[in-house]
N, C-alpha and C positions, 0 to 999 in steps of 0.2 A: 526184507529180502536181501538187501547188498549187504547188511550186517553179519546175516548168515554165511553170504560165501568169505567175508571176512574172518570169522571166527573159524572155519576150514581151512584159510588158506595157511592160518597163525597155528592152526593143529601142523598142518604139514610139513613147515618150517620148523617146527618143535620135534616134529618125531625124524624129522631127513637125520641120516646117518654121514662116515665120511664117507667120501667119495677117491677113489683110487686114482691118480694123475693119468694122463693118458699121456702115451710115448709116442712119439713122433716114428721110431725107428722101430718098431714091434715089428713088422712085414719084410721078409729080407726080400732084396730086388730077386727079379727072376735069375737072371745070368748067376748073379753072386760077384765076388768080387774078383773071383778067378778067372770071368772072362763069360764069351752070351755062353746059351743051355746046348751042351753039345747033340744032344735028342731035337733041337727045334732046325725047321728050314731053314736052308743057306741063305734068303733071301734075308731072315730074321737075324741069322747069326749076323749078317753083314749090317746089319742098321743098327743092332745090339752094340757092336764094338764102338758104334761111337755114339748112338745115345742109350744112357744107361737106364730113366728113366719108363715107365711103363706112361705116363703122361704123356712124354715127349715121341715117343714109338706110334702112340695114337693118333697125335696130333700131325707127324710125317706125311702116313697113310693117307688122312683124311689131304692134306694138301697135295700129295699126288695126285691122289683122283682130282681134284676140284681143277688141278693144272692138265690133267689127261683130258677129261672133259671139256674143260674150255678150248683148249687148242684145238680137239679136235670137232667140236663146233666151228672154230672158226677155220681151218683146214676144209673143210665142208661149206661153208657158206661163200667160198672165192669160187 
């Protein structure tokens, strides 16, 4: 039985082809490099100009909230 998926797996390794390198840079950021997307909100365009990332814009947001939230828990609980 494990001989058999041996001799499959030695097929697959024998018939695999190449493989095209993957680019890191293939996706151009949203803004570009001319500046944020003049179509997006003002709130976007302003966190755009200085993070350029789509990672980093996510991660912002989320820590907003998590600091909007929490203060105003505890705003709430005095």
């Amino acid at each position: 039985m494990a001989g058999r998926g041996v001799a499959n797996l030695a097929k697959l390794m024998a018939r695999a082809g190449p493989v095209a390198p993957r680019t890191r840079g293939a996706l151009p950021l949203r803004g570009g490099h001319e500046g944020p997307d003049p179509n997006a909100p003002k709130w976007e365009q302003a966190v755009r100009s200085v993070l350029r990332k789509d990672e980093h814009v996510v991660f912002a947001v989320i820590a907003f909230w998590g600091v909007a939230i929490y203060g105003g828990k505890a705003a709430l609980s005095k």
